[in-house]
CHARMM internal coordinates of N, CA and C (Angstrom, degrees):
IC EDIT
DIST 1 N 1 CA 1.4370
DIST 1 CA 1 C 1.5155
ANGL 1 N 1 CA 1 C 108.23
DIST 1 C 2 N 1.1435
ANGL 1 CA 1 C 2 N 127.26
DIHE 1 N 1 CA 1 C 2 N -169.72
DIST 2 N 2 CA 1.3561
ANGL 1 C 2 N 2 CA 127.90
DIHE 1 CA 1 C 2 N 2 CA -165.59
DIST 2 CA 2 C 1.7436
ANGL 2 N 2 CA 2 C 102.23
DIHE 1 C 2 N 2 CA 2 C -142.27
DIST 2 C 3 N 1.0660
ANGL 2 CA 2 C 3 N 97.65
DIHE 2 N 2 CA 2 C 3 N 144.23
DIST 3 N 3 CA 2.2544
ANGL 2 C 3 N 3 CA 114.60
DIHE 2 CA 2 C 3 N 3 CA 171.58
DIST 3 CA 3 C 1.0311
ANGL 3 N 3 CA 3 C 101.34
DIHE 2 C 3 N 3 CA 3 C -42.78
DIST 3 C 4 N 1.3771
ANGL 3 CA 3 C 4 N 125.74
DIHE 3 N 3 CA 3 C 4 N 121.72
DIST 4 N 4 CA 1.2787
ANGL 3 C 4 N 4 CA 119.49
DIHE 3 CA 3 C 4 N 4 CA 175.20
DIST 4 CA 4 C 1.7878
ANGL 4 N 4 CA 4 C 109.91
DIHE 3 C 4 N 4 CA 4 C -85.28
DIST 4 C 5 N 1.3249
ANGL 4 CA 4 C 5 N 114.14
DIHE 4 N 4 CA 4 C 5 N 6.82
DIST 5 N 5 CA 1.1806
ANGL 4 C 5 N 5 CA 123.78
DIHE 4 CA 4 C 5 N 5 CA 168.25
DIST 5 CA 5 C 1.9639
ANGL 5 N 5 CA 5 C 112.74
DIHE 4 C 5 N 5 CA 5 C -62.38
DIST 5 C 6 N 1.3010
ANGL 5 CA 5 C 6 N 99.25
DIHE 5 N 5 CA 5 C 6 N -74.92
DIST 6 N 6 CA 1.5925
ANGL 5 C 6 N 6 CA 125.96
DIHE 5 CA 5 C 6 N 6 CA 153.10
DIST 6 CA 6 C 1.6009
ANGL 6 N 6 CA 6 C 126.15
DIHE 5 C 6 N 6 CA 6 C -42.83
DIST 6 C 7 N 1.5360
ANGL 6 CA 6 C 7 N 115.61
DIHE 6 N 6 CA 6 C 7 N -37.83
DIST 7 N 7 CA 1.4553
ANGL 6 C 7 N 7 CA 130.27
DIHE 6 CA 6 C 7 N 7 CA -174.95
DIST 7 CA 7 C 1.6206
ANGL 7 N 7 CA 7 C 101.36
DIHE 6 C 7 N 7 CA 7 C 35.89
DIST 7 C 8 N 1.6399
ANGL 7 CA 7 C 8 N 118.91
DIHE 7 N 7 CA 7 C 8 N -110.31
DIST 8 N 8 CA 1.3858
ANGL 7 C 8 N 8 CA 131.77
DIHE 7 CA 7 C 8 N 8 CA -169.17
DIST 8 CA 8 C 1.5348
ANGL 8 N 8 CA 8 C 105.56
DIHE 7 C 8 N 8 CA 8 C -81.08
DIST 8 C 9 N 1.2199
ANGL 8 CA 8 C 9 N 140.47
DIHE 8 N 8 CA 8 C 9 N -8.50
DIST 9 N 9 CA 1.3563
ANGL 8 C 9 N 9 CA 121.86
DIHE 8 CA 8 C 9 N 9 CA -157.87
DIST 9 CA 9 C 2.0777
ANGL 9 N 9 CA 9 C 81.80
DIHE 8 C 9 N 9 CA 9 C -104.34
DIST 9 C 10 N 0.8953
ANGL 9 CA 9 C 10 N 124.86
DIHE 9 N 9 CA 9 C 10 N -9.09
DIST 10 N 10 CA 1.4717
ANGL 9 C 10 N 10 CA 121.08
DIHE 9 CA 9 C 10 N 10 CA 166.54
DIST 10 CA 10 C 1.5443
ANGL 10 N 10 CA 10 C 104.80
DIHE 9 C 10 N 10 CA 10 C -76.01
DIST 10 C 11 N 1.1975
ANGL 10 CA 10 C 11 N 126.78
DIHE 10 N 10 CA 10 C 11 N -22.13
DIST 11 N 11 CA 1.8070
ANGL 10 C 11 N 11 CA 113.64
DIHE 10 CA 10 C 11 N 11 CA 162.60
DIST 11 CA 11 C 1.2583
ANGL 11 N 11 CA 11 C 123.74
DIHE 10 C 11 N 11 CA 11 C -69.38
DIST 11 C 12 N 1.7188
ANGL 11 CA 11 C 12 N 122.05
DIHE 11 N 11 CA 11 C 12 N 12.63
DIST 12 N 12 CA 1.2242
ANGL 11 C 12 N 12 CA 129.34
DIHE 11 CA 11 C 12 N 12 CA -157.60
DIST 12 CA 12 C 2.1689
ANGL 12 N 12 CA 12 C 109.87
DIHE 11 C 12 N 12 CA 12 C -61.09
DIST 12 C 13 N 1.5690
ANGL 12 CA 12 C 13 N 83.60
DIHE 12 N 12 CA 12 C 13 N -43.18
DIST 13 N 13 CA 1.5570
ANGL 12 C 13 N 13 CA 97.81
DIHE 12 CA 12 C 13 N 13 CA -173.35
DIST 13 CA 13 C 1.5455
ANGL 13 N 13 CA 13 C 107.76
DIHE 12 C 13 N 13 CA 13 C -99.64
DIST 13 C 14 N 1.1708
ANGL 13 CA 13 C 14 N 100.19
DIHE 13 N 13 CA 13 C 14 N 20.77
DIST 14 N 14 CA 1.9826
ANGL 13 C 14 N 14 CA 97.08
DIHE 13 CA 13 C 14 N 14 CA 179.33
DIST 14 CA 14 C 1.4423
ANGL 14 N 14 CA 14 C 121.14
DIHE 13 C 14 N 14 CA 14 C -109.33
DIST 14 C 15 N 1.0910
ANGL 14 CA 14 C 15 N 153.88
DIHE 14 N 14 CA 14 C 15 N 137.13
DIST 15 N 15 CA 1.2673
ANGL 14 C 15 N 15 CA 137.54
DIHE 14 CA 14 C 15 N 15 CA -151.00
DIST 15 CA 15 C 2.0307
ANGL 15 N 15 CA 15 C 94.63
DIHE 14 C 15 N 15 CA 15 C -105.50
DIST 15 C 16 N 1.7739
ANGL 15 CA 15 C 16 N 109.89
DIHE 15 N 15 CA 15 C 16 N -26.60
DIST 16 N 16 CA 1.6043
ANGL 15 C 16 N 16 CA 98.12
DIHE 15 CA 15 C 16 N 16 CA 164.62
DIST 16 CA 16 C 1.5092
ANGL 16 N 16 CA 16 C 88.26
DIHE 15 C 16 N 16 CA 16 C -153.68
DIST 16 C 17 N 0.9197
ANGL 16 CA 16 C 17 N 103.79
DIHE 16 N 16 CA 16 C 17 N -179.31
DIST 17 N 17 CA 1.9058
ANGL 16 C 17 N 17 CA 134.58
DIHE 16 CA 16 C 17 N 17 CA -149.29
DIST 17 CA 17 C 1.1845
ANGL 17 N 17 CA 17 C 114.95
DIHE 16 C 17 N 17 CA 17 C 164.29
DIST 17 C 18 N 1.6199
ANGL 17 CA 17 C 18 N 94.98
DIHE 17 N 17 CA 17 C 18 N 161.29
DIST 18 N 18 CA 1.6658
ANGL 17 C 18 N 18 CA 124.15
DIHE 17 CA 17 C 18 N 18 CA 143.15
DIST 18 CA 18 C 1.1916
ANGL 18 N 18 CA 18 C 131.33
DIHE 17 C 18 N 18 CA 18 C -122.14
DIST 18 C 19 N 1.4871
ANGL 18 CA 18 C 19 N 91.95
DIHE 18 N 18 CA 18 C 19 N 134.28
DIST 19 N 19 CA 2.0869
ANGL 18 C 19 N 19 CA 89.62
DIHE 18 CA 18 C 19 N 19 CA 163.61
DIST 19 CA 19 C 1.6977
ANGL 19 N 19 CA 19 C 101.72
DIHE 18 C 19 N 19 CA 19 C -114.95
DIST 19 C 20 N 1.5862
ANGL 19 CA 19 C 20 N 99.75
DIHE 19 N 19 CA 19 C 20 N 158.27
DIST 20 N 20 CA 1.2534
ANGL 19 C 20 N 20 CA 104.50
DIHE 19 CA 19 C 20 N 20 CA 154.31
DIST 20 CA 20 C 1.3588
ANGL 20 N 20 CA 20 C 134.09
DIHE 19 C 20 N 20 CA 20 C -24.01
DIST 20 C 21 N 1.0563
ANGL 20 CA 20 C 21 N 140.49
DIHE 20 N 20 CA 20 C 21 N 151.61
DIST 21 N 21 CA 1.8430
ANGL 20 C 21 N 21 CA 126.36
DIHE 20 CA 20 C 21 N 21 CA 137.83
DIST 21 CA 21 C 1.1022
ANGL 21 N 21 CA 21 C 114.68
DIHE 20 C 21 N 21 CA 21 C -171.13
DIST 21 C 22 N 1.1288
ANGL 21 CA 21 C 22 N 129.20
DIHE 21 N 21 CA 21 C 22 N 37.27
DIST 22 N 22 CA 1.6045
ANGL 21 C 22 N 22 CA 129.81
DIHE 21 CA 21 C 22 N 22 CA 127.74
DIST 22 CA 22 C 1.7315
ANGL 22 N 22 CA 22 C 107.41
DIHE 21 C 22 N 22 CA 22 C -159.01
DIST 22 C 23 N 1.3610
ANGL 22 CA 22 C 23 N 112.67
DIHE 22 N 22 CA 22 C 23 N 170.22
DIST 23 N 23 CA 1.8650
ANGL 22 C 23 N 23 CA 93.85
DIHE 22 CA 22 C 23 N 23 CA 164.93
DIST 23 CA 23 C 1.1044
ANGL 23 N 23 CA 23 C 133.81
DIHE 22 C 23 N 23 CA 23 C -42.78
DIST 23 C 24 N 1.5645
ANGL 23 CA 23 C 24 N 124.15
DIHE 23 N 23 CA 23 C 24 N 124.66
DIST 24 N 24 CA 1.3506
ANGL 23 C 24 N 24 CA 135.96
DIHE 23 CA 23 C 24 N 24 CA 173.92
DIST 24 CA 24 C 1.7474
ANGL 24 N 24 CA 24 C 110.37
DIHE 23 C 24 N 24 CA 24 C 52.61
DIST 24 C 25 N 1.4097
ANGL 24 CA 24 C 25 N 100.81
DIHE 24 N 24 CA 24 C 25 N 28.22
DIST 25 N 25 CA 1.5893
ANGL 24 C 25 N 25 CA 117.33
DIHE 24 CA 24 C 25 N 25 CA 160.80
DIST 25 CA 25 C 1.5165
ANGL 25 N 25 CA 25 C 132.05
DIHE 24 C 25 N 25 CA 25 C -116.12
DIST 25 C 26 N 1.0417
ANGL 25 CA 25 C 26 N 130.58
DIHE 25 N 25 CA 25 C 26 N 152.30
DIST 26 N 26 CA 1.4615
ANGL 25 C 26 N 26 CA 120.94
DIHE 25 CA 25 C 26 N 26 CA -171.61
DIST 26 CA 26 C 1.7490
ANGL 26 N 26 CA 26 C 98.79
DIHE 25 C 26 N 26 CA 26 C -123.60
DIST 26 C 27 N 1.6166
ANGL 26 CA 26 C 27 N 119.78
DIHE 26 N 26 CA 26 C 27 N 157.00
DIST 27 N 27 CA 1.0909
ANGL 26 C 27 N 27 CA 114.24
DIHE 26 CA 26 C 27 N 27 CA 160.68
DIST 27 CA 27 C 1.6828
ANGL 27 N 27 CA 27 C 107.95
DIHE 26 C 27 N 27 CA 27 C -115.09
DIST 27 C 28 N 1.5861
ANGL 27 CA 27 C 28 N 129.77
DIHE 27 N 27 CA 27 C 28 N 158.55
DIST 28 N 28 CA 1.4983
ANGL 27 C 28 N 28 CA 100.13
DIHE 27 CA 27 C 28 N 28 CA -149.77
DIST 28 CA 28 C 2.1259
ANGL 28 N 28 CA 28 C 83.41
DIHE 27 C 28 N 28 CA 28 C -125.16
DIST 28 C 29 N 1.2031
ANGL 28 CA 28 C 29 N 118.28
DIHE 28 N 28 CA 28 C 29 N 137.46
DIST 29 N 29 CA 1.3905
ANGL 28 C 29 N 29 CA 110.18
DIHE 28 CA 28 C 29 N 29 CA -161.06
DIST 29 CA 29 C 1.7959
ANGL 29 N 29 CA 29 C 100.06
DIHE 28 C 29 N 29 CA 29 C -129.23
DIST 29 C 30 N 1.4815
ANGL 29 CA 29 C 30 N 98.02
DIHE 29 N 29 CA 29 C 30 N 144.37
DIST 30 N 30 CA 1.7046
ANGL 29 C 30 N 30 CA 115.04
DIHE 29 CA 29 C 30 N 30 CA -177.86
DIST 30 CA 30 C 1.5588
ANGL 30 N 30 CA 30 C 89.51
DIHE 29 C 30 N 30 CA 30 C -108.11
DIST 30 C 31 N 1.2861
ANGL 30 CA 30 C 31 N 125.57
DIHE 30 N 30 CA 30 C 31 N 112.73
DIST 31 N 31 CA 1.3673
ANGL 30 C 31 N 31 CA 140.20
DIHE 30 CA 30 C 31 N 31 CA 171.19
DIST 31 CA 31 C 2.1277
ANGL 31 N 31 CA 31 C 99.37
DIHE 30 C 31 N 31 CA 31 C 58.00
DIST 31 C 32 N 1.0258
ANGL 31 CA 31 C 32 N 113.27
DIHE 31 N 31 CA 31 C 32 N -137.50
DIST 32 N 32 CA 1.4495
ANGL 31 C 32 N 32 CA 102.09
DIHE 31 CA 31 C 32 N 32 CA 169.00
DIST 32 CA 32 C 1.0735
ANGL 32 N 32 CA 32 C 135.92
DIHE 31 C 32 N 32 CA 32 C -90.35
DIST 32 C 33 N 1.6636
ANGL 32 CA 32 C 33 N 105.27
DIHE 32 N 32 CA 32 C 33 N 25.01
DIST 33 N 33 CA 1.4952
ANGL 32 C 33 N 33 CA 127.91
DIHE 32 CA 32 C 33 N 33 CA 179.51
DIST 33 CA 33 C 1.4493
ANGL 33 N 33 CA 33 C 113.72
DIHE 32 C 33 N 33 CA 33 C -91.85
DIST 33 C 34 N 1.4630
ANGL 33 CA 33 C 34 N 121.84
DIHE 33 N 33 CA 33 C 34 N 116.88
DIST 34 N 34 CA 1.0667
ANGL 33 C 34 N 34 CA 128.13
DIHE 33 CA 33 C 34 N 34 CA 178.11
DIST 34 CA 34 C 2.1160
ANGL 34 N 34 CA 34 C 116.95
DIHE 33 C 34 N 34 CA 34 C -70.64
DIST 34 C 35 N 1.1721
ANGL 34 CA 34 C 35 N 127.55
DIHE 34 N 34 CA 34 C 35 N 92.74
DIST 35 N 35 CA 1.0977
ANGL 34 C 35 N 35 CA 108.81
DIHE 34 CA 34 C 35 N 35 CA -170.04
DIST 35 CA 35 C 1.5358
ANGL 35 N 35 CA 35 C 120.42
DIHE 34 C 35 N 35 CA 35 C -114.60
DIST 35 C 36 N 1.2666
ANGL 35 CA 35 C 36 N 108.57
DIHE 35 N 35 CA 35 C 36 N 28.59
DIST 36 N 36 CA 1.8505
ANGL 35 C 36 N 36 CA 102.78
DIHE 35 CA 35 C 36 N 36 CA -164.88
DIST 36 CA 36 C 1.9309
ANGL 36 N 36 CA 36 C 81.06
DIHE 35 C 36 N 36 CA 36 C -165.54
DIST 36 C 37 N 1.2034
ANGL 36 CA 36 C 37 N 119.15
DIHE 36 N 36 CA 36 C 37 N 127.47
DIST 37 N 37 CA 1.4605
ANGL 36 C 37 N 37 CA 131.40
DIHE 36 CA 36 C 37 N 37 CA -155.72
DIST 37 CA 37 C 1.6261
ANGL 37 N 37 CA 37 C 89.66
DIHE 36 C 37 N 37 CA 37 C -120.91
DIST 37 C 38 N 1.5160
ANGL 37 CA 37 C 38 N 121.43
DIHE 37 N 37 CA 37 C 38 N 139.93
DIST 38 N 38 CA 1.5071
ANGL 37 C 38 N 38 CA 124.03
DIHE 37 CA 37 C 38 N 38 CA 144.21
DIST 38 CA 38 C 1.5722
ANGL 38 N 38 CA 38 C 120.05
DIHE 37 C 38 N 38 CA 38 C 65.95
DIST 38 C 39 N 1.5739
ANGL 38 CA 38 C 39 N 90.50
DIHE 38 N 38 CA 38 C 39 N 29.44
DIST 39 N 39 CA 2.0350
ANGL 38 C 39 N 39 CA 98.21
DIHE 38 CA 38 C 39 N 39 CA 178.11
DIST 39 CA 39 C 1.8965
ANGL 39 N 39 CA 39 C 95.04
DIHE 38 C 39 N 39 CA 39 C -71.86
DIST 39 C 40 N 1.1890
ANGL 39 CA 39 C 40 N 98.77
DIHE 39 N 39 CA 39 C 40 N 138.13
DIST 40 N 40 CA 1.1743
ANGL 39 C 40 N 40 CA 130.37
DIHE 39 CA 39 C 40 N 40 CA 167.96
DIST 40 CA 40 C 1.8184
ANGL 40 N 40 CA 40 C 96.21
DIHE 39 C 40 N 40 CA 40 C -73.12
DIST 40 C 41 N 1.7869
ANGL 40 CA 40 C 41 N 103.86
DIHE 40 N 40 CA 40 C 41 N 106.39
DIST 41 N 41 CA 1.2248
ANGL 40 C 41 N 41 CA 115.17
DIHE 40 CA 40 C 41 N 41 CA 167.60
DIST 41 CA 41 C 1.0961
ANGL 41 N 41 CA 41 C 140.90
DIHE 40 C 41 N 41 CA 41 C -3.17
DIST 41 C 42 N 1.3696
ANGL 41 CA 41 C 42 N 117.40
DIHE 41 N 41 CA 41 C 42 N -64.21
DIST 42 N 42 CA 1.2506
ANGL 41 C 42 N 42 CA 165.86
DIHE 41 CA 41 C 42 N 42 CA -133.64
DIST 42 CA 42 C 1.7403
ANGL 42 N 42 CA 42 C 102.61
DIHE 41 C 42 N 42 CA 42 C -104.48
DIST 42 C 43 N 1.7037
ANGL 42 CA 42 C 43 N 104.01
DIHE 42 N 42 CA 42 C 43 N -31.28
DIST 43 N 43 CA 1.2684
ANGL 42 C 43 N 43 CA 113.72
DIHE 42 CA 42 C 43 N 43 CA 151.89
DIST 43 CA 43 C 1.9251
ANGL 43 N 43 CA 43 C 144.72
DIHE 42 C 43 N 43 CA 43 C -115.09
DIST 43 C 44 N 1.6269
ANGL 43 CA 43 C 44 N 88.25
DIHE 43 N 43 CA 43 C 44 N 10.48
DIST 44 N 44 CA 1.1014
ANGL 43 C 44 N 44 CA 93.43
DIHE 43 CA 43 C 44 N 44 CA 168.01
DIST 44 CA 44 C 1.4313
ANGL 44 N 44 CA 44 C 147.71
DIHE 43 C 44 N 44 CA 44 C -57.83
DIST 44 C 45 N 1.4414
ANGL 44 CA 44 C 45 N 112.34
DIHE 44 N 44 CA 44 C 45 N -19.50
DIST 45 N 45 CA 1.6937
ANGL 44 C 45 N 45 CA 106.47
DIHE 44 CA 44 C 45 N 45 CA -170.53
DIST 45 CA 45 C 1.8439
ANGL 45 N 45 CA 45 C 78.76
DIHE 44 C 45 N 45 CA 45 C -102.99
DIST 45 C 46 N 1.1479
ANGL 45 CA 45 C 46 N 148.19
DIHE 45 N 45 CA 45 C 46 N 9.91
DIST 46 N 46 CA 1.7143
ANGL 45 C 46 N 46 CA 135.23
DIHE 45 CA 45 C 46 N 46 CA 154.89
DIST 46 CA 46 C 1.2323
ANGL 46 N 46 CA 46 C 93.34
DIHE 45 C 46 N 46 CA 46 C -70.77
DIST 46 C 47 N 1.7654
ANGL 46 CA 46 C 47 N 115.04
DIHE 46 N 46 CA 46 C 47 N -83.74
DIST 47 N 47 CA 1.1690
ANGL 46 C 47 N 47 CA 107.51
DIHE 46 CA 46 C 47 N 47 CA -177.86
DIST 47 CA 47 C 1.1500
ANGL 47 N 47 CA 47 C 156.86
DIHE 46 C 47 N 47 CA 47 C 2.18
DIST 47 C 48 N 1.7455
ANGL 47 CA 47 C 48 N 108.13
DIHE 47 N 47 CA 47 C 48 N -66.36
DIST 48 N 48 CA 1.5695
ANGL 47 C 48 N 48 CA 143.10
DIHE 47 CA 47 C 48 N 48 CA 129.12
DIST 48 CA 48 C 1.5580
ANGL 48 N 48 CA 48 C 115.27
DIHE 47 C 48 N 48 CA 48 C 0.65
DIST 48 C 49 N 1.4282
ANGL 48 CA 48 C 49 N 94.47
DIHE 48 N 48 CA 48 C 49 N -79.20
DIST 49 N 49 CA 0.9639
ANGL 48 C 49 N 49 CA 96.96
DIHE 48 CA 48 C 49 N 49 CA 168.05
DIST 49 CA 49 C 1.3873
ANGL 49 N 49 CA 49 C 156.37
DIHE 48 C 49 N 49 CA 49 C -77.23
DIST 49 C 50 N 1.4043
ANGL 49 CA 49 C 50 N 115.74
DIHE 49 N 49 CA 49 C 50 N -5.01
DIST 50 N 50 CA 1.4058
ANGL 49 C 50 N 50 CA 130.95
DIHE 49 CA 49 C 50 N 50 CA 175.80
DIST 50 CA 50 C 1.8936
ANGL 50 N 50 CA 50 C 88.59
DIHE 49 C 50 N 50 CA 50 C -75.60
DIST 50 C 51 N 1.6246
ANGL 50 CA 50 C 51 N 104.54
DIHE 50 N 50 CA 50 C 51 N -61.36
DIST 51 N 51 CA 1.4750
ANGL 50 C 51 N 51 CA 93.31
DIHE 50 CA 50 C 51 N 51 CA 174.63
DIST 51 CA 51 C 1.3022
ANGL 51 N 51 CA 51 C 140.30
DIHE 50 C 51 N 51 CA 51 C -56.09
DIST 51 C 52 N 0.9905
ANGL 51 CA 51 C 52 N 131.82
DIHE 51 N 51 CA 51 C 52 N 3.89
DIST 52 N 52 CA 1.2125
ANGL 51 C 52 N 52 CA 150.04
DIHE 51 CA 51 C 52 N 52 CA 139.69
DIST 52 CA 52 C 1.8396
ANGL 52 N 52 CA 52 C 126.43
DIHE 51 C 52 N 52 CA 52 C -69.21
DIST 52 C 53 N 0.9147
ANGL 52 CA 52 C 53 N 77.41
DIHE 52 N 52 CA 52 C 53 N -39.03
DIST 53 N 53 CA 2.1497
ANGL 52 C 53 N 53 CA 93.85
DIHE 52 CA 52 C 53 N 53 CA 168.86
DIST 53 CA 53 C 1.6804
ANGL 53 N 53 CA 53 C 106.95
DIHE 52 C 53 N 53 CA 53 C -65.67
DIST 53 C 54 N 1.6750
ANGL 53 CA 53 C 54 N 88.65
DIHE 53 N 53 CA 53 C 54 N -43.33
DIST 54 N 54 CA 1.9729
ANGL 53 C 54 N 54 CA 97.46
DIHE 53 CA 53 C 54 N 54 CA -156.80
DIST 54 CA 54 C 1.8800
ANGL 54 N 54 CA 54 C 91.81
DIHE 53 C 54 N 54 CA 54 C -67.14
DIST 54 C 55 N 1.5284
ANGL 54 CA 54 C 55 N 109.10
DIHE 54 N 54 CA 54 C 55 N -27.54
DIST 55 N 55 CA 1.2328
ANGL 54 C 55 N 55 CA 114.40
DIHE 54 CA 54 C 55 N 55 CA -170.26
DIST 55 CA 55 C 1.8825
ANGL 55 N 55 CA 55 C 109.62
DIHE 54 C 55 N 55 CA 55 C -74.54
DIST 55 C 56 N 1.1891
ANGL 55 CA 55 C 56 N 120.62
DIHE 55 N 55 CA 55 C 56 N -13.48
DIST 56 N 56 CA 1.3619
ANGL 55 C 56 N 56 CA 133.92
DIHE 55 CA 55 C 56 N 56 CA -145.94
DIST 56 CA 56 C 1.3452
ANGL 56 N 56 CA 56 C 118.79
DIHE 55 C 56 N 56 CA 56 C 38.06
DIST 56 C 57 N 1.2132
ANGL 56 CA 56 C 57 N 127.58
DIHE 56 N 56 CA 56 C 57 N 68.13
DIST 57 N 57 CA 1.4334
ANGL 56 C 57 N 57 CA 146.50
DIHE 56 CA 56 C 57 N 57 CA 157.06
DIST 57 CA 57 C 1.3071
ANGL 57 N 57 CA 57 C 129.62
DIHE 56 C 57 N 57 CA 57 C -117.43
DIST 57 C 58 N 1.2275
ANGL 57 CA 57 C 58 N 97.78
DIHE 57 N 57 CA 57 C 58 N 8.70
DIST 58 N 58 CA 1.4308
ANGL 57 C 58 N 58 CA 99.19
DIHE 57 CA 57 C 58 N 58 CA -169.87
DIST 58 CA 58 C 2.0013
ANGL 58 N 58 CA 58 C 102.71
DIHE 57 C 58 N 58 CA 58 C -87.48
DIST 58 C 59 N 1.3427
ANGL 58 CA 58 C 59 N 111.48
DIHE 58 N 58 CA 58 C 59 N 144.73
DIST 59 N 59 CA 1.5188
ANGL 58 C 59 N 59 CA 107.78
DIHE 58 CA 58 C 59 N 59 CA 172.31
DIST 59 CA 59 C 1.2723
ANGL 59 N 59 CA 59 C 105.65
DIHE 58 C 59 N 59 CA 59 C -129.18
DIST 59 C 60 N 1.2431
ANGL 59 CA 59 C 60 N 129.72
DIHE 59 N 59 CA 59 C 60 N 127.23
DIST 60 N 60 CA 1.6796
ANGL 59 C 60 N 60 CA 116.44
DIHE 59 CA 59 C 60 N 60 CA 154.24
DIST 60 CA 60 C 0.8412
ANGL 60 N 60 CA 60 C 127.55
DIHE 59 C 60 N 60 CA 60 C -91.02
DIST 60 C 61 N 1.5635
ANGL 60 CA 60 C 61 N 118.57
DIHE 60 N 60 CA 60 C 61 N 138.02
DIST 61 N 61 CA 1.6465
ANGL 60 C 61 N 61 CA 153.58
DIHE 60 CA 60 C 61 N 61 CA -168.71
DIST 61 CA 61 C 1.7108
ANGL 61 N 61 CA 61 C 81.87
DIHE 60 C 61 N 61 CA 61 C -37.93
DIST 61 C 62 N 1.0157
ANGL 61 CA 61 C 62 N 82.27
DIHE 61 N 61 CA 61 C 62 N 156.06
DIST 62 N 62 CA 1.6568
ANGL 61 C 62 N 62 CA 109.79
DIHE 61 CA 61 C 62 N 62 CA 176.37
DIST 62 CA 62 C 1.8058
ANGL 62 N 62 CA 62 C 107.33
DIHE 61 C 62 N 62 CA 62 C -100.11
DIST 62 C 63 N 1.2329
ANGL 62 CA 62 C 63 N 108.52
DIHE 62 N 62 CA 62 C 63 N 127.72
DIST 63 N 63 CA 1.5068
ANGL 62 C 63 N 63 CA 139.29
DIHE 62 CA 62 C 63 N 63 CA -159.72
DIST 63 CA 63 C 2.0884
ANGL 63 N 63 CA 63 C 95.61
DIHE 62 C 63 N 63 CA 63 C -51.98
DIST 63 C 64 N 1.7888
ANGL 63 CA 63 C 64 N 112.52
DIHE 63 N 63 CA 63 C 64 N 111.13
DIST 64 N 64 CA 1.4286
ANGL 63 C 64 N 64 CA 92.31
DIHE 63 CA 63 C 64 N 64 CA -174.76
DIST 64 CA 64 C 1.7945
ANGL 64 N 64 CA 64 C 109.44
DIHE 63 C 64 N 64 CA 64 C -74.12
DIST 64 C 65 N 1.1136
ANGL 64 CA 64 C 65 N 95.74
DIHE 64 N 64 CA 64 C 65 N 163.81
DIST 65 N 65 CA 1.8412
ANGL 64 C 65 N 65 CA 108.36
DIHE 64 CA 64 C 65 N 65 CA 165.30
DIST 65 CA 65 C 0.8775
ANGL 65 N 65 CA 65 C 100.90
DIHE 64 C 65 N 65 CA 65 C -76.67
DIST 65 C 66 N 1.7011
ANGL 65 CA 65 C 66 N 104.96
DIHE 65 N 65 CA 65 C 66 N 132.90
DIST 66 N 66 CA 1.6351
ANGL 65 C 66 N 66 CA 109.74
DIHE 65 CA 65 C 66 N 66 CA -174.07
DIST 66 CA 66 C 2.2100
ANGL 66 N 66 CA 66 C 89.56
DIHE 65 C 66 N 66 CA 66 C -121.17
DIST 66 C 67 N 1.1855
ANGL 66 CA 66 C 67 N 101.74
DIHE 66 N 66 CA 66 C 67 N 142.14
DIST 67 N 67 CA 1.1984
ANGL 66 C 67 N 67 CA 117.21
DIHE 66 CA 66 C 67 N 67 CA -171.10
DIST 67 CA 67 C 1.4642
ANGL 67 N 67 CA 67 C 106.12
DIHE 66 C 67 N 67 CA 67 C -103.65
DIST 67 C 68 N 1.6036
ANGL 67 CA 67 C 68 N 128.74
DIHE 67 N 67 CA 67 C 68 N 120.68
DIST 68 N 68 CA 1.0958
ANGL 67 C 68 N 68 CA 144.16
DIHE 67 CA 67 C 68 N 68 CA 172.75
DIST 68 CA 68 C 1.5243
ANGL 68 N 68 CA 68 C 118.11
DIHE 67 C 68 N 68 CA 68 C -27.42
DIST 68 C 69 N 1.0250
ANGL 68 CA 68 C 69 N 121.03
DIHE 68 N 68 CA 68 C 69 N 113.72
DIST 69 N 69 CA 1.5732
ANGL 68 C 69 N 69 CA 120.86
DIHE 68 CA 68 C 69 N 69 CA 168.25
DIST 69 CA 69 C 1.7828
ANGL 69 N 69 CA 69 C 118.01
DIHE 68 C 69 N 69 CA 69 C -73.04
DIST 69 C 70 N 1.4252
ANGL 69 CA 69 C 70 N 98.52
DIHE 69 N 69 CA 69 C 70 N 119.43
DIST 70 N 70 CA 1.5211
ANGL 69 C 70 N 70 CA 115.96
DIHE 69 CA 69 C 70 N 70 CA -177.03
DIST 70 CA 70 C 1.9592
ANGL 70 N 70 CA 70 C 93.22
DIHE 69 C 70 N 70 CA 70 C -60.38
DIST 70 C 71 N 1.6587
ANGL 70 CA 70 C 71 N 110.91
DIHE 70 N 70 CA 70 C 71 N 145.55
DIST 71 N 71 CA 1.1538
ANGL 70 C 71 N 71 CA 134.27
DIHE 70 CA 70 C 71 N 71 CA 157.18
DIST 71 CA 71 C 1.8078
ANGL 71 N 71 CA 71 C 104.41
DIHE 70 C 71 N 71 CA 71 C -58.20
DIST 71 C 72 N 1.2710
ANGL 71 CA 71 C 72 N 120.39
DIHE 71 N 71 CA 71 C 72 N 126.84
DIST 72 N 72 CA 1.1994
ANGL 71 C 72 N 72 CA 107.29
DIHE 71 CA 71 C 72 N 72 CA 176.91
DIST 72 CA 72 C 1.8637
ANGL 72 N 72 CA 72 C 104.13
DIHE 71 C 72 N 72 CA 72 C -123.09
DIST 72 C 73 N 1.4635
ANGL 72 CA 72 C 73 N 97.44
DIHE 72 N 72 CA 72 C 73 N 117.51
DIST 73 N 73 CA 1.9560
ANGL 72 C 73 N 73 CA 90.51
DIHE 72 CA 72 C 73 N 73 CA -168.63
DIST 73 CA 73 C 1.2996
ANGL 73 N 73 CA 73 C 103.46
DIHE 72 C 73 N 73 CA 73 C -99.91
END
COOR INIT
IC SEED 1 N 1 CA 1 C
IC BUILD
C-alpha cells in the first residue's frame, strides 16, 4: 500500500500500482494515472493484474523444478 501522507505522488517511479482511496478500497494507477476507481481490496492484486495484461506487460514466472520425493519406509 502506499503513505497516505504521499498517497499518488509515491507512484511517481512505478509503471502500475495501487493506492488506497476510500475504506477497504483501492484505486489502481498506470504511471501517476489513476485509471480503475473503488476496487474492493480484497480484489486488488487480480485486478492489478488483468491491468497489467490489458497493458501487455504482463510475464509469467517461469514453471519451478520440482524435485522427486524420496520413498520413505
Amino acid at each position: 500500500m502506499d503513505c497516505i501522507v504521499n498517497g499518488p505522488g509515491e507512484m511517481a517511479d512505478a509503471d502500475f500500482g495501487y493506492v488506497g482511496g476510500a475504506p477497504g478500497k483501492v484505486n489502481l494507477y498506470v504511471g501517476k494515472t489513476a485509471v480503475k476507481f473503488n476496487i474492493p481490496e480484497t480484489e486488488a492484486v487480480d485486478r492489478l493484474k488483468d491491468l497489467i495484461r490489458e497493458h501487455g506487460k504482463w510475464v509469467d514466472p517461469a514453471p519451478q523444478a520440482t524435485t522427486p520425493v524420496e520413498a520413505v519406509s
